[in-house]
ROZA-179528 format. One record per residue (C-alpha): residue number from 0; chain; x, y, z. Coordinates in nm, 3 decimals, padded with zeros to 5 digits. Layout:
BEGIN
<nuvex num="NUM" chaine="A" xx="X" yy="Y" zz="Z"/>
...
//
This chain:
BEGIN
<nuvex num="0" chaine="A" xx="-00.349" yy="-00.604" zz="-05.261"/>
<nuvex num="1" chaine="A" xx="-00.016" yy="-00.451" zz="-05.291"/>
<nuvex num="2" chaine="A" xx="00.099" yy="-00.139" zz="-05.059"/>
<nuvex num="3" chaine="A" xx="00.108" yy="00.205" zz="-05.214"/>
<nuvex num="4" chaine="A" xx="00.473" yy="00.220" zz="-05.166"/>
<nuvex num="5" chaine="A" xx="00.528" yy="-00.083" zz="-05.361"/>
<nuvex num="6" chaine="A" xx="00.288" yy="-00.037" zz="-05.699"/>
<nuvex num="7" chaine="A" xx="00.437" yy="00.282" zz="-05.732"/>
<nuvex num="8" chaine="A" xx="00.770" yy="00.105" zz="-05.723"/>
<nuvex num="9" chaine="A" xx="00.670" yy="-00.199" zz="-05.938"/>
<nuvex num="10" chaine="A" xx="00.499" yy="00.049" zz="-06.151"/>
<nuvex num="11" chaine="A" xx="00.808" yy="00.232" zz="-06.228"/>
<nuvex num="12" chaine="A" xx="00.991" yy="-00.087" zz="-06.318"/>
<nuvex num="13" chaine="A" xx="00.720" yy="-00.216" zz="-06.542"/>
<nuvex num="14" chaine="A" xx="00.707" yy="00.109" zz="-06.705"/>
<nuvex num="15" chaine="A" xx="01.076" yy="00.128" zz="-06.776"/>
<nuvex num="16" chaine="A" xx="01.032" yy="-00.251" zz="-06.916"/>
<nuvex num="17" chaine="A" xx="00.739" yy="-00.136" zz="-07.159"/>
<nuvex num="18" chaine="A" xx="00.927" yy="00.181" zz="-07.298"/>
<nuvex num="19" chaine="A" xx="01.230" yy="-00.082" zz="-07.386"/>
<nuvex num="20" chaine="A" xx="01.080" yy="-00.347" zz="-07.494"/>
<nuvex num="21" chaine="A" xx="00.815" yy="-00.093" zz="-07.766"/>
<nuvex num="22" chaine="A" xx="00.517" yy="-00.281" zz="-07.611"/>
<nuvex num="23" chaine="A" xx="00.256" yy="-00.259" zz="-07.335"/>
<nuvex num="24" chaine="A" xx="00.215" yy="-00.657" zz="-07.358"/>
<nuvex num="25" chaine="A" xx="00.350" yy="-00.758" zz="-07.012"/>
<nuvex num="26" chaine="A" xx="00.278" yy="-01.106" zz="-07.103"/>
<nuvex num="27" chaine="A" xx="00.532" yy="-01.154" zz="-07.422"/>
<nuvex num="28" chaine="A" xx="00.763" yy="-01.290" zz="-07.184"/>
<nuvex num="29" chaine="A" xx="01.020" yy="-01.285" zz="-07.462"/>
<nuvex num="30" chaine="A" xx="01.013" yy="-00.891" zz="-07.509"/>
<nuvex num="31" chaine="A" xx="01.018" yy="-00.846" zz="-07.161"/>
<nuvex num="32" chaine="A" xx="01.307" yy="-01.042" zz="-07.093"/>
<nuvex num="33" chaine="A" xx="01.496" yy="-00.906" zz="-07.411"/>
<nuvex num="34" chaine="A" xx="01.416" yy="-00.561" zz="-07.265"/>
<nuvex num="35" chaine="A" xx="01.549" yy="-00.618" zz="-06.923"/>
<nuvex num="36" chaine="A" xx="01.851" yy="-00.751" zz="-07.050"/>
<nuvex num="37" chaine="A" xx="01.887" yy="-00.475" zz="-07.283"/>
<nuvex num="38" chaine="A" xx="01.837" yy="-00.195" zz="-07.033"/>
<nuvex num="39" chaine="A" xx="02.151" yy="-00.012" zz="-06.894"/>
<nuvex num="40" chaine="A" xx="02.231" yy="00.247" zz="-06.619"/>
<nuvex num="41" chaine="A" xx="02.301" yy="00.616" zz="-06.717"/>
<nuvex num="42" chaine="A" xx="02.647" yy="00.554" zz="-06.777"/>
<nuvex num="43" chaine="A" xx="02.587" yy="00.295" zz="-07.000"/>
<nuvex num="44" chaine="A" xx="02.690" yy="-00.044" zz="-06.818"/>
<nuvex num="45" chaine="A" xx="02.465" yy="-00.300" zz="-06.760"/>
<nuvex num="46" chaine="A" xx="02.269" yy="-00.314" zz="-06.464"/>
<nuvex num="47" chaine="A" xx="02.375" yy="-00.519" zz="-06.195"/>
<nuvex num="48" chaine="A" xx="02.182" yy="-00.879" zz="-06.094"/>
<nuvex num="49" chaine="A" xx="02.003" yy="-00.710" zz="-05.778"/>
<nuvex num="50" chaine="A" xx="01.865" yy="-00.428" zz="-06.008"/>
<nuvex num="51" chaine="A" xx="01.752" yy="-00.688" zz="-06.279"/>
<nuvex num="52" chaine="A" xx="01.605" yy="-00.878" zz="-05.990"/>
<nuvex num="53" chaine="A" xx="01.369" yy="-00.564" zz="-05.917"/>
<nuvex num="54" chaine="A" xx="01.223" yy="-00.599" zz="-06.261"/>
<nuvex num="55" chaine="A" xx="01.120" yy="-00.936" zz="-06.244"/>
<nuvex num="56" chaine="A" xx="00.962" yy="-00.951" zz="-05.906"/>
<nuvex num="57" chaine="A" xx="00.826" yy="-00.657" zz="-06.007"/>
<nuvex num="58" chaine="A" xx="00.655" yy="-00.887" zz="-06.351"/>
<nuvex num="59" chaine="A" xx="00.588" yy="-01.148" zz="-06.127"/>
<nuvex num="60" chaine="A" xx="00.387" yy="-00.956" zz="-05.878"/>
<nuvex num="61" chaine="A" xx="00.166" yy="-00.818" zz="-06.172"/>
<nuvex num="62" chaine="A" xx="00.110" yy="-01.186" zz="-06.351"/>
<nuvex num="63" chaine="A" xx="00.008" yy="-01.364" zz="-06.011"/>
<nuvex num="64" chaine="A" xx="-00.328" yy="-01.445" zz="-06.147"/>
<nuvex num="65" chaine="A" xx="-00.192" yy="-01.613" zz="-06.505"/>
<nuvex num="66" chaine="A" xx="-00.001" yy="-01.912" zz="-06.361"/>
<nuvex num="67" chaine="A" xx="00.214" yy="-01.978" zz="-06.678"/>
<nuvex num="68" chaine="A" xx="00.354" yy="-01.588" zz="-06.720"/>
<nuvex num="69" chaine="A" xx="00.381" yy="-01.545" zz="-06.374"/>
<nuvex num="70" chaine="A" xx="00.631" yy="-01.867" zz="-06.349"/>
<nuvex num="71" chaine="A" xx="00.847" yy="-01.729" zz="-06.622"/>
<nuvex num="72" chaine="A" xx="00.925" yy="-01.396" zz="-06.430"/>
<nuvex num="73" chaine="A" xx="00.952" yy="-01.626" zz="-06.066"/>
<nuvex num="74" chaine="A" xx="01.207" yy="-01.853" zz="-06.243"/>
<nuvex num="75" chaine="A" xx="01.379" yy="-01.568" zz="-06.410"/>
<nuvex num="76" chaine="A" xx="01.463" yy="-01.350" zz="-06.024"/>
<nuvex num="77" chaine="A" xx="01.522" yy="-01.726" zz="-05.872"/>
<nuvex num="78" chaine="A" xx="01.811" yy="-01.805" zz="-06.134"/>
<nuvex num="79" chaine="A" xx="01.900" yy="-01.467" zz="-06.053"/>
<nuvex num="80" chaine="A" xx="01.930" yy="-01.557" zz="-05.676"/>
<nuvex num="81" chaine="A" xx="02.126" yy="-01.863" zz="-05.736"/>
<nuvex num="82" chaine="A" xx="02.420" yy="-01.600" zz="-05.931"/>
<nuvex num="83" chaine="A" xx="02.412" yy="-01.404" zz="-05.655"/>
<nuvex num="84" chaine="A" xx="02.504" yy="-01.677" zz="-05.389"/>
<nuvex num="85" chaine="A" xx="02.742" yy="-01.847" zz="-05.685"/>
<nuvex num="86" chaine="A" xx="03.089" yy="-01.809" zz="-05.533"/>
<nuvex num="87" chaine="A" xx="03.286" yy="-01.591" zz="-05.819"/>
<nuvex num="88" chaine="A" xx="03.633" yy="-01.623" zz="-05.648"/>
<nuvex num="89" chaine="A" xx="03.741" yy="-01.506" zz="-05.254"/>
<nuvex num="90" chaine="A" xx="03.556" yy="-01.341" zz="-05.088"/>
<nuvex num="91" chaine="A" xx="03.765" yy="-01.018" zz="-04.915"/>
<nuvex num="92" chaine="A" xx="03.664" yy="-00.937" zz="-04.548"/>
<nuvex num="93" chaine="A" xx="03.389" yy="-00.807" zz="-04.414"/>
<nuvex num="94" chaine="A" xx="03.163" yy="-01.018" zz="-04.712"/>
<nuvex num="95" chaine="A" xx="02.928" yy="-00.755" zz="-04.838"/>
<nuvex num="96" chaine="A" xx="02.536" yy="-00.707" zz="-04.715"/>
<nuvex num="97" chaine="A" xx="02.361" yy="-01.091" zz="-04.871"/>
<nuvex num="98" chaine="A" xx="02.090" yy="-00.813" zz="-05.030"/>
<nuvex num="99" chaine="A" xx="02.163" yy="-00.460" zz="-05.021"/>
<nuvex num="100" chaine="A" xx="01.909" yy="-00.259" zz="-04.813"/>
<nuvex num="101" chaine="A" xx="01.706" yy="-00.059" zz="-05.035"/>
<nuvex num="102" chaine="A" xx="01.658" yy="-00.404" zz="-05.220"/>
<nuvex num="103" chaine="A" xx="01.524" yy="-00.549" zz="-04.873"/>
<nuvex num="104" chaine="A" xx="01.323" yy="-00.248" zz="-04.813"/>
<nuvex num="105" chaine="A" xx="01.140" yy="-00.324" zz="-05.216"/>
<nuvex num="106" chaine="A" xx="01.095" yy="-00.662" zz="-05.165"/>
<nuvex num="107" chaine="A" xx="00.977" yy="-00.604" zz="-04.793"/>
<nuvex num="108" chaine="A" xx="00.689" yy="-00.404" zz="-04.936"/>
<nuvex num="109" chaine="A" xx="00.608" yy="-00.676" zz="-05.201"/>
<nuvex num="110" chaine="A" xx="00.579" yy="-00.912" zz="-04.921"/>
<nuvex num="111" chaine="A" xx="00.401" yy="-00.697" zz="-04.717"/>
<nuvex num="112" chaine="A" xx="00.130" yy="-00.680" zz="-04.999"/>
<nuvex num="113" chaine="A" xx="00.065" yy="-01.054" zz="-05.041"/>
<nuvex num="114" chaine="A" xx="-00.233" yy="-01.091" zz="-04.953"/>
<nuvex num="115" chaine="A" xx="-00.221" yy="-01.488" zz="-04.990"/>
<nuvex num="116" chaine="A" xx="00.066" yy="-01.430" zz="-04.696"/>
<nuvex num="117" chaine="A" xx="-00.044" yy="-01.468" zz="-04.340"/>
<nuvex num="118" chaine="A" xx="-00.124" yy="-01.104" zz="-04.195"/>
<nuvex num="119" chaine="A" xx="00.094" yy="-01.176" zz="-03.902"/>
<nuvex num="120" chaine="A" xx="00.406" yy="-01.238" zz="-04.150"/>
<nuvex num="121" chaine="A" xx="00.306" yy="-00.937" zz="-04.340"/>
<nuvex num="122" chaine="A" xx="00.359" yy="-00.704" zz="-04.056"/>
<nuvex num="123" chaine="A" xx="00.724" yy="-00.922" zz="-03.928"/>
<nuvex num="124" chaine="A" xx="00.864" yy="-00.860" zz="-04.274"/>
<nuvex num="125" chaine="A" xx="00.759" yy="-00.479" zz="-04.241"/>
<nuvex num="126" chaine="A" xx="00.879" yy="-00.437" zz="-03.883"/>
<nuvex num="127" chaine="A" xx="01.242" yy="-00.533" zz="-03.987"/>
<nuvex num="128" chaine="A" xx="01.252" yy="-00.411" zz="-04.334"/>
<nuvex num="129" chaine="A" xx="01.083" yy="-00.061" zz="-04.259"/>
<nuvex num="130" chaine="A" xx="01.232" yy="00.056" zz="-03.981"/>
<nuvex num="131" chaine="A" xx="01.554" yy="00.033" zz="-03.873"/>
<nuvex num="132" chaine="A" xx="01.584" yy="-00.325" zz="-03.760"/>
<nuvex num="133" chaine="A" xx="01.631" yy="-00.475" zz="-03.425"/>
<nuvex num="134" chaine="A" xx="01.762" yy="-00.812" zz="-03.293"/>
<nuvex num="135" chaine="A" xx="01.494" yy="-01.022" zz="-03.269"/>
<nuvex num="136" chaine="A" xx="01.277" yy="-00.807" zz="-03.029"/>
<nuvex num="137" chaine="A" xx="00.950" yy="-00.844" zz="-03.211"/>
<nuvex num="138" chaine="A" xx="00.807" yy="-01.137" zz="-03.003"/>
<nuvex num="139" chaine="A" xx="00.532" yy="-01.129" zz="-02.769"/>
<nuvex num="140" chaine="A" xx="00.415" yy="-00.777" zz="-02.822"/>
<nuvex num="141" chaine="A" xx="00.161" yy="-00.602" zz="-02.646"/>
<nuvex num="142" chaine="A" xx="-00.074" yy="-00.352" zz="-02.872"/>
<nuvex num="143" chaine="A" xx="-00.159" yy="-00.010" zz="-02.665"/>
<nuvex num="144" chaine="A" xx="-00.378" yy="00.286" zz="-02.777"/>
<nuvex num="145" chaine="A" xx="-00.158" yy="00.479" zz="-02.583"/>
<nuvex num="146" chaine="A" xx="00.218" yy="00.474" zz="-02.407"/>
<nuvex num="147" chaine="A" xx="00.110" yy="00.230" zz="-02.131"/>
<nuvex num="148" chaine="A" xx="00.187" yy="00.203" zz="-01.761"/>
<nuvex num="149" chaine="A" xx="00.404" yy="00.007" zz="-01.549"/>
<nuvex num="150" chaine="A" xx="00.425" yy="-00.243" zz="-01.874"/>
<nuvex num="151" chaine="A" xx="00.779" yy="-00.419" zz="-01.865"/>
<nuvex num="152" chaine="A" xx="00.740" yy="-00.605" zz="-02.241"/>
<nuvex num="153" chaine="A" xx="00.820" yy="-00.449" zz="-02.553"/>
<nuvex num="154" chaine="A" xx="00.494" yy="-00.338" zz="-02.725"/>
<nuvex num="155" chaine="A" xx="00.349" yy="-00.111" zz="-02.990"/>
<nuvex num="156" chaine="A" xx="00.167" yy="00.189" zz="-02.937"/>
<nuvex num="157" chaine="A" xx="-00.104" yy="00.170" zz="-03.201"/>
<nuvex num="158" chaine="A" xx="-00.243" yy="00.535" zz="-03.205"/>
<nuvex num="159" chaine="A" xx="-00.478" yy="00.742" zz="-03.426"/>
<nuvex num="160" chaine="A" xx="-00.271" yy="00.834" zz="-03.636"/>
<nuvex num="161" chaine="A" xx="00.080" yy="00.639" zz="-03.805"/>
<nuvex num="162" chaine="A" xx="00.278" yy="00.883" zz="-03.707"/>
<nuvex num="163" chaine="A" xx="00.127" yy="00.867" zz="-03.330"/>
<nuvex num="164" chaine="A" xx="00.264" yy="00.546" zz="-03.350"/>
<nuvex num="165" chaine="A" xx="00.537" yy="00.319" zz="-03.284"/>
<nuvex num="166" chaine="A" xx="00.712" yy="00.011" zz="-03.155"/>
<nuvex num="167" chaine="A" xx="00.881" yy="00.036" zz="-02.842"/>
<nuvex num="168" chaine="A" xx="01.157" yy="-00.221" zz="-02.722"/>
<nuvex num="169" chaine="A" xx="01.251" yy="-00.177" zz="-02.376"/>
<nuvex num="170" chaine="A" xx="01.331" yy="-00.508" zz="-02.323"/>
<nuvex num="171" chaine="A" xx="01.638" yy="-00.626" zz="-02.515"/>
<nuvex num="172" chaine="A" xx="02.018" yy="-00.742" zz="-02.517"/>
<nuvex num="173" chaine="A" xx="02.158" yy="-00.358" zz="-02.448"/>
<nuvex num="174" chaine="A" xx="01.886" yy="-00.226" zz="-02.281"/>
<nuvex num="175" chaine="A" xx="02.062" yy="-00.116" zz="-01.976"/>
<nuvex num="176" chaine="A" xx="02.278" yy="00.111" zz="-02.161"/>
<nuvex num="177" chaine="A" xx="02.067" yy="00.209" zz="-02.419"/>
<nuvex num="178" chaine="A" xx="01.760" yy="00.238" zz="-02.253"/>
<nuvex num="179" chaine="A" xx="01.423" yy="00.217" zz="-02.517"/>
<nuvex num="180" chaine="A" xx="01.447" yy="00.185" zz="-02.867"/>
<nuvex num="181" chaine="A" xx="01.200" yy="00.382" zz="-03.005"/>
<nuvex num="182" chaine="A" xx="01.082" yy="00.349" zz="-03.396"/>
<nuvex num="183" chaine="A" xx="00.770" yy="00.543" zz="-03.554"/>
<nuvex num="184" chaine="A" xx="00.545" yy="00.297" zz="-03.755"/>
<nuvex num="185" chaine="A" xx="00.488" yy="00.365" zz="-04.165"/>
<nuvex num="186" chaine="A" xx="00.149" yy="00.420" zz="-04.287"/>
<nuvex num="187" chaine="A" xx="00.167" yy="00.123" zz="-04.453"/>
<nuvex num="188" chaine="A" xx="00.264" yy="-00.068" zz="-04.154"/>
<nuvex num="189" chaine="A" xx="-00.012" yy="00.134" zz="-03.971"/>
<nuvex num="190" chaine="A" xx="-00.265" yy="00.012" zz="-04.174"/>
<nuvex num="191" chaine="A" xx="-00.185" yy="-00.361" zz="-04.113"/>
<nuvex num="192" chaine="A" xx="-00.110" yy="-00.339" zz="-03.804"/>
<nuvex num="193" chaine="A" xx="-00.499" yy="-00.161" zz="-03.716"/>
<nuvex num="194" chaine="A" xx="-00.650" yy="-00.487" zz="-03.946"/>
<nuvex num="195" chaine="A" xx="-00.436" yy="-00.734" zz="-03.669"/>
<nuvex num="196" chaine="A" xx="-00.554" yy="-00.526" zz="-03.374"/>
<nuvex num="197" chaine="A" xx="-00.959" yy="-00.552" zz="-03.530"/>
<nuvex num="198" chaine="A" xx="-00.917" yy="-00.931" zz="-03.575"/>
<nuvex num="199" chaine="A" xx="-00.734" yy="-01.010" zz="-03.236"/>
<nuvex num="200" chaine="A" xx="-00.775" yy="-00.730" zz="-02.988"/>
<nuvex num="201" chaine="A" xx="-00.667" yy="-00.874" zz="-02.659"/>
<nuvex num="202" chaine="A" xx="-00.392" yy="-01.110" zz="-02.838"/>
<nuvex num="203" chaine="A" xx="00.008" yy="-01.059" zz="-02.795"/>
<nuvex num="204" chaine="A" xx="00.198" yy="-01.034" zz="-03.180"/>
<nuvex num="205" chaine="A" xx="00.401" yy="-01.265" zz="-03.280"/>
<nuvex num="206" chaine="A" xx="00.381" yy="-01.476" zz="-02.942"/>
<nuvex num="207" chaine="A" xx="00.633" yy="-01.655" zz="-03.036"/>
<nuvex num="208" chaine="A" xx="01.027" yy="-01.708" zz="-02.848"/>
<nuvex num="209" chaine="A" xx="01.369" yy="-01.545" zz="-03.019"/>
<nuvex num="210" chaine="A" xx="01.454" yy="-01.898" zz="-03.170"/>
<nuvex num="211" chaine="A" xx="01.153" yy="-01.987" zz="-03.349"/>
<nuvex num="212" chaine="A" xx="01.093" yy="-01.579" zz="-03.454"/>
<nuvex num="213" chaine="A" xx="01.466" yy="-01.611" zz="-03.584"/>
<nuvex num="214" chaine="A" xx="01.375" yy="-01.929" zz="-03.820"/>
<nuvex num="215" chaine="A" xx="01.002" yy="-01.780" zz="-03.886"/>
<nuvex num="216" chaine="A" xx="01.187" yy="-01.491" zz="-04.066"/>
<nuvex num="217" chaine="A" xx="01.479" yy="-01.702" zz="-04.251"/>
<nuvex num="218" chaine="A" xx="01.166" yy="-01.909" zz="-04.384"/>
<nuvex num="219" chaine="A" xx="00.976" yy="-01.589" zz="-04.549"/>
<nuvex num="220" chaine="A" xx="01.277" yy="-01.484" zz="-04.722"/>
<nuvex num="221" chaine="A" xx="01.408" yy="-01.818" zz="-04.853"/>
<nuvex num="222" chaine="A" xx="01.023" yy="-01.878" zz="-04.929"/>
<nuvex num="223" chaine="A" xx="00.966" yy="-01.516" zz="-05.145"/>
<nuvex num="224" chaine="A" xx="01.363" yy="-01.447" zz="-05.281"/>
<nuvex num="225" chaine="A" xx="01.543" yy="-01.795" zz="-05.236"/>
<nuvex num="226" chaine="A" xx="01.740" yy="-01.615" zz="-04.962"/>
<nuvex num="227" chaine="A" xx="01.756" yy="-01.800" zz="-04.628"/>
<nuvex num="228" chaine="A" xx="01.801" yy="-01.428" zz="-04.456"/>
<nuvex num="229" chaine="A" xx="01.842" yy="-01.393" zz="-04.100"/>
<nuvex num="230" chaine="A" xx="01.825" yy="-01.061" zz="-03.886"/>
<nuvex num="231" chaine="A" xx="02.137" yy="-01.038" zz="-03.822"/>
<nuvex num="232" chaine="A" xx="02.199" yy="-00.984" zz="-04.182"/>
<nuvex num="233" chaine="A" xx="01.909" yy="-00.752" zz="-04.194"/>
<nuvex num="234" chaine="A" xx="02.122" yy="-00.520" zz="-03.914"/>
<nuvex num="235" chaine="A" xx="02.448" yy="-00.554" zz="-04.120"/>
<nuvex num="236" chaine="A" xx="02.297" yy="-00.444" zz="-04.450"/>
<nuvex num="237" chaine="A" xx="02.095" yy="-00.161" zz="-04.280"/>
<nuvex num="238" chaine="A" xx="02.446" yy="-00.038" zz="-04.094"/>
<nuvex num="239" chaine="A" xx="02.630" yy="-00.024" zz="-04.499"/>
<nuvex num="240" chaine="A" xx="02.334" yy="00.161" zz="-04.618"/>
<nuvex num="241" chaine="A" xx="02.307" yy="00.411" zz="-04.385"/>
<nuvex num="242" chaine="A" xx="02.700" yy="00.425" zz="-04.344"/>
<nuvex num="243" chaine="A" xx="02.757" yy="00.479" zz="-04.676"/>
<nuvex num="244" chaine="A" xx="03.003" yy="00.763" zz="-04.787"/>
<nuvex num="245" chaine="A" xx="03.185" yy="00.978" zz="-04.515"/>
<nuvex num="246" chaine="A" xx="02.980" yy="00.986" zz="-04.207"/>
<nuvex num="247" chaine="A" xx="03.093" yy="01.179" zz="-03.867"/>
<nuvex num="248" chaine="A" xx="03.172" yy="01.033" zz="-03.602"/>
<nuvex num="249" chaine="A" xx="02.845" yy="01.168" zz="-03.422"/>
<nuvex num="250" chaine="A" xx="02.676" yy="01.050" zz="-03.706"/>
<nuvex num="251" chaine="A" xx="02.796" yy="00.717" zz="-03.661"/>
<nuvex num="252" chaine="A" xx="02.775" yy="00.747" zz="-03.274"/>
<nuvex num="253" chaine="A" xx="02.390" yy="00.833" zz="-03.354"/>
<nuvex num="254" chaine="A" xx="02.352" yy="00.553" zz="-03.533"/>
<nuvex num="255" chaine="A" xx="02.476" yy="00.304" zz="-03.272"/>
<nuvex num="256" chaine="A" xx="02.277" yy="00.390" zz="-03.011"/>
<nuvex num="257" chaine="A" xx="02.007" yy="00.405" zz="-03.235"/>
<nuvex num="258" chaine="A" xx="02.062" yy="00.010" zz="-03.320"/>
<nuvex num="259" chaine="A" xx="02.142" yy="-00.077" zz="-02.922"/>
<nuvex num="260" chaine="A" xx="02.469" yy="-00.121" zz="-02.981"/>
<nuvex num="261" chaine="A" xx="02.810" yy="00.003" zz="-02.910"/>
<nuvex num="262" chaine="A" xx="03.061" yy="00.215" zz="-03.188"/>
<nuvex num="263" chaine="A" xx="03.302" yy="-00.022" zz="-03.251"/>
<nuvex num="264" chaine="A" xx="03.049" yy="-00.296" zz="-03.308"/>
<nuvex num="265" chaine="A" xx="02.880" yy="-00.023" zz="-03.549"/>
<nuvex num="266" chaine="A" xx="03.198" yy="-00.018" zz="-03.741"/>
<nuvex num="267" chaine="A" xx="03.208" yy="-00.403" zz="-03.776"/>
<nuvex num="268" chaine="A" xx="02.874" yy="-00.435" zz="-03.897"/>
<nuvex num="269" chaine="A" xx="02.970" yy="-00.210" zz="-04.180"/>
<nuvex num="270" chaine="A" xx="02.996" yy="-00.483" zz="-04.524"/>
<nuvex num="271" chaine="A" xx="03.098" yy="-00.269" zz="-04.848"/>
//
């Protein structure tokens, strides 16, 4: 079952599809395709690859259950992949984000909402495309009903309420500068995260090391978007999203500290 978040995303998508296209029949793969193709941003140019990738995953997710569709959408946002990664000429430096972050944060919810998809790798792809993204702090972590005591791990407070709660990493590369870094969970996230807790309620999350959490995540992303993502990349396209336009250097500052790491690094991680 898909999250909130993402059939109301999917659902705009499809909808936009259907209007073009002059039919409700997601399955004439043909109209849909024509449609996609045909659709345009408000100032009339074409929409870029990553946009026309929304629209297929988007198919995709909705034609799961009818194998042949399904594999005409899945083939259509994989070919899609490959142009991205197709070298066009140089590159300048800094290369841009590998998949801009509100595109992460769309096709983190789709994962998220595969059910088929281990519940443990459901919530990892949340933590990291919900929030604003760590290194790779998520191992090993301790569930709490409340801020605990004395505890020297990172860990998640798992509250009544999402907004009660949150993951906490106390232990990580900048910590003695930093301190904590503190991020509130999404309802979404919430919700998964109390299933985990019913199913293993004395277990640690992810009790895994840095290495194999590192390739557990590259996997998921090659595995859903072709992608071979790493968190690192994850941090760099979260830094030009939320960097984007004229920002102060407080702002920025903020923003650092926020991420565990120092201004000038900020201003490296910055790809657009």
């Amino acid at each position: 079952m898909l999250a909130e978040a993402t059939k109301k995303a999917y659902n705009f998508y499809i909808e936009q599809v259907k209007e073009k296209a002059g039919t409700k029949d997601i399955f004439n793969t043909k109209a849909m395709i024509d449609a996609i193709e045909g659709l345009r941003k408000a100032d009339g140019s074409a929409l870029g690859l990553t946009t026309k990738r929304n629209y297929y995953i988007a198919l995709a997710s909705f034609t799961k259950i009818f194998p042949t569709v399904h594999e005409v959408y899945k083939k259509a946002y994989q070919e899609i992949n490959k142009a991205l990664k197709s070298p066009t000429g140089p590159k300048p430096p800094p290369p841009p984000p590998a998949v801009p972050y509100e595109d992460l944060q769309t096709i983190g919810q789709m994962i998220m909402g595969e059910e088929d998809e281990m519940l443990e790798n459901r919530i990892l792809i949340g933590l990291i495309t919900q929030l604003p993204p760590l290194r790779l702090d998520y191992t090993k972590l301790k569930l709490f009903p409340a801020v605990p005591k004395h505890y020297e791990g990172n860990y998640i407070v798992l509250g009544k309420t999402a907004k009660t709660s949150r993951i906490v990493a106390q232990k990580h590369k900048t910590s003695k500068t930093y301190g904590a870094l503190k991020r509130v969970l999404t309802p979404d996230l919430y919700d998964l995260l109390k299933e985990w807790k019913g199913e293993h309620p004395e277990a640690l999350l992810l009790d895994l090391n840095e290495n194999q959490l590192g390739r557990k995540i590259t996997s998921l992303f090659t595995k859903y978007i072709g992608e071979p993502l790493s968190m690192n990349d994850i941090r760099h396209s979260y830094v030009s999203s939320v960097r984007k336009g004229d920002r102060s250097k407080e702002d920025v500052e903020a923003i650092a500290h926020n991420l565990g790491h120092s201004l000038s690094m900020n201003y490296d991680y910055r790809r657009d």
